[in-house]
N, C-alpha and C positions, 0 to 999 in steps of 0.2 A: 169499074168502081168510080164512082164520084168524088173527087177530090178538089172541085172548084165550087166551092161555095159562098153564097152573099155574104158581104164581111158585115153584113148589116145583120144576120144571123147568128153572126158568130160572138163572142164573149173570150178574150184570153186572158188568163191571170195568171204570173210568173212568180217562180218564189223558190228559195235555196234548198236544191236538191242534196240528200243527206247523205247514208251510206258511206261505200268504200269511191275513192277519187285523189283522196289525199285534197293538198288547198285548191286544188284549180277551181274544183268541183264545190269547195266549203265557201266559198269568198263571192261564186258567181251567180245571181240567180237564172239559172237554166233548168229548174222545170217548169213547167208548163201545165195550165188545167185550161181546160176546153171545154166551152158551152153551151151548147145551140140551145138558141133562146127560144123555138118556134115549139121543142119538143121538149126541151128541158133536160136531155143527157148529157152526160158531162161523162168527159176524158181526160184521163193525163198520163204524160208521160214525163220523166226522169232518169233514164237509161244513160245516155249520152250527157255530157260533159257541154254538149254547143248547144245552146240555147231553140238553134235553128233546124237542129236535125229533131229534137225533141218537138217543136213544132207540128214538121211532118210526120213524124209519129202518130203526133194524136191526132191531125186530120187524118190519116188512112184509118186511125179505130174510128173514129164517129162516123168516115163512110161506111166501114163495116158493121156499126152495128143499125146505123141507118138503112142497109140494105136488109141487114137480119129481121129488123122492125119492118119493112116493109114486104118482104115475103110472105106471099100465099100459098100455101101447102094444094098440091091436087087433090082436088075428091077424089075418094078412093070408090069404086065401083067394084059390087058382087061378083067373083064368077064362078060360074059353077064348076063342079069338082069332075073330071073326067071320067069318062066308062070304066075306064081300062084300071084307073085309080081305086075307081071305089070297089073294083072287081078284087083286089090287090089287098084292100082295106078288109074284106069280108073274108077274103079266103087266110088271113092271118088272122081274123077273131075266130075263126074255126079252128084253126091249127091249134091257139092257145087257149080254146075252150076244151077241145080232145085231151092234150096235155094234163089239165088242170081235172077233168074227171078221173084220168087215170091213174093220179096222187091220192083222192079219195079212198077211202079204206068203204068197202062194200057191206050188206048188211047180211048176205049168204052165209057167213063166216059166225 
């Protein structure tokens, strides 16, 4: 995961994280919003009480959703359904075809 990035990228704006902390947490500004300027996502975090751990917080989300955004899924490719499968597949639409005729009520009667 990427966690060194151009600080010429980067965007940080800090500001008084609310919640439960009691004053340490009311008085300081340690959260943190994160914004990579090239993509336009923005992260933040406010967990932590230190200014600096919230920091790396929010680099580790914008590497991850950096990585998420950059992910390519596999082509998924056909394959065909086995002999032995589809032997399996027919001989149980039979069973529950016999079944299901001999619920019918006959017209002999």
């Amino acid at each position: 995961m990427k966690t060194d990035f151009d600080p010429s990228e980067l965007e940080f704006e800090f500001f008084r994280g609310s919640g439960p902390g009691g004053q340490h947490r009311n008085t300081t500004d340690s959260g943190v919003r994160l914004r990579h300027l090239p993509t336009g996502l923005v992260t933040q975090a406010t967990e932590s009480r230190s200014q600096l751990r919230n920091r790396d917080t929010a680099l580790q989300r914008l590497a991850e959703l950096l990585e998420r955004r950059n992910h390519v899924e596999k082509k998924r490719h056909a394959t065909k359904v086995p002999r032995g499968e589809r032997e399996r597949r027919i001989q149980a639409k039979k069973q529950r075809s016999a079944r299901k005729r001999q619920r019918s009520v006959t017209g002999d009667e």
